[in-house]
N, C-alpha and C positions, 0 to 999 in steps of 0.2 A: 480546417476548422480554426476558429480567432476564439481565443481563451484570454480575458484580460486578466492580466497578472497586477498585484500591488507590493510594493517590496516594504516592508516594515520593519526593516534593521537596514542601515548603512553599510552591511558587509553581502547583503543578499545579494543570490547568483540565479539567474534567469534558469529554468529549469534547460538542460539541452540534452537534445541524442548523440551519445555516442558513435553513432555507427549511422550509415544510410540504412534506412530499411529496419530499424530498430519499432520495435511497438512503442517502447516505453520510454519516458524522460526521465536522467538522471535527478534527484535532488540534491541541493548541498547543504551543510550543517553548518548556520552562523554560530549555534552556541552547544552546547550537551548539558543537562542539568539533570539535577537525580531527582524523582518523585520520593512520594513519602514510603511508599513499597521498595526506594532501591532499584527500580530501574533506569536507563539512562534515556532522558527525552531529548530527540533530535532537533531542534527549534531550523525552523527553515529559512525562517525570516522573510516571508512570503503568504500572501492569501491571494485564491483565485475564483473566479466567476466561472463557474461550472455551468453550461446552459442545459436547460430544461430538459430532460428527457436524457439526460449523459449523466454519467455516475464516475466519478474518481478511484482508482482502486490504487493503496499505497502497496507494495512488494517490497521484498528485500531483494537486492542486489546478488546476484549469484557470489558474489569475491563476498558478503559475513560466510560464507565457511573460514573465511581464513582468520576472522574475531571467534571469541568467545559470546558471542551477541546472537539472539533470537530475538523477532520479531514479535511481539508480547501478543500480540491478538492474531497471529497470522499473517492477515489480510486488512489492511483499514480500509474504510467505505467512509468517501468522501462525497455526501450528497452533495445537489446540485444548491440547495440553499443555505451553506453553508458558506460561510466570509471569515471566519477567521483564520488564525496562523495555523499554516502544515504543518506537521508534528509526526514523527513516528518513537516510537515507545518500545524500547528495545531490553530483554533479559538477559542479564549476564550468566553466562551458563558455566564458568570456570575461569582461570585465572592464568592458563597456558599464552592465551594469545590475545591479543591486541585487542583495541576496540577503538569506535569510529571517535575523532577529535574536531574541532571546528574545521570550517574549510575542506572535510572529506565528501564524497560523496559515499550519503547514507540510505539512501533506497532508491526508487523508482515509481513512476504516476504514470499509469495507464487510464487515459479516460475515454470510456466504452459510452454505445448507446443501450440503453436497456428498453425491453417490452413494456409495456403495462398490463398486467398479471389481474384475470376477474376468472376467481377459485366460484368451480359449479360441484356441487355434492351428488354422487354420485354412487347405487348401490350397488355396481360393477365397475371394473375397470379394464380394458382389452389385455388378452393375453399377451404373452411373449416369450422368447427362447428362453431367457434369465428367469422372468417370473418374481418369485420375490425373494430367491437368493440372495443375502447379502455380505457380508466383507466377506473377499476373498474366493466368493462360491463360481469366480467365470475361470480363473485358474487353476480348477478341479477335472 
């Protein structure tokens, strides 16, 4: 798949895999700056053309265990019409250990195809083993 990339800062670094066989692209942090809440935003220095029918999903990087850094939303959801700069938005969770500085790599871009989802209402639903057990109730 051909993703065009646009670099919007002079220090930006092409997103790349780590590894063969990797799902996901690293990203790198041109700047860190603090929102009005105190958390520290990853500026990428980068915006991409996500095509039609593919969604961006931003992850943290398995190595923030070793920051004091949470991923403020999770999960980001990088639709396909969106153009401006990558960005992840990270919570400082303690003051023990380190956190990401320009030049780190501060998460990862998986971009998946997705369905198109058309919800019918219905006043059954088919059975099943689980049923509507919920947290926790398949490890019982």
């Amino acid at each position: 798949m051909i993703v065009k990339i646009k670099k919007l800062h002079p220090d930006a670094v092409v997103p790349t895999y780590a590894k063969e066989g990797d799902a996901a692209v690293d990203l790198y942090a041109t700047e860190i700056v603090k929102d009005k809440y105190g958390n520290h935003v990853c500026l990428t220095g980068i915006a991409l053309e996500i095509p039609m029918g593919f969604v961006g999903l931003l992850l943290p990087r398995s190595s923030v265990s070793k920051t004091s850094l949470a991923l403020a939303n999770s999960v980001g959801v990088i639709d396909s019409g969106y153009r401006g700069e990558i960005m992840l938005k990270y919570r400082q969770t303690g003051d023990a250990n380190p956190i990401y500085r320009s030049g780190d790599r501060v998460g990862q871009l998986m971009i998946m195809p997705y369905p198109k989802i058309e919800f019918i209402e219905a006043d059954e639903l088919s059975t099943t083993d689980r049923g509507s057990g919920g947290f926790g109730s398949t490890g019982q």
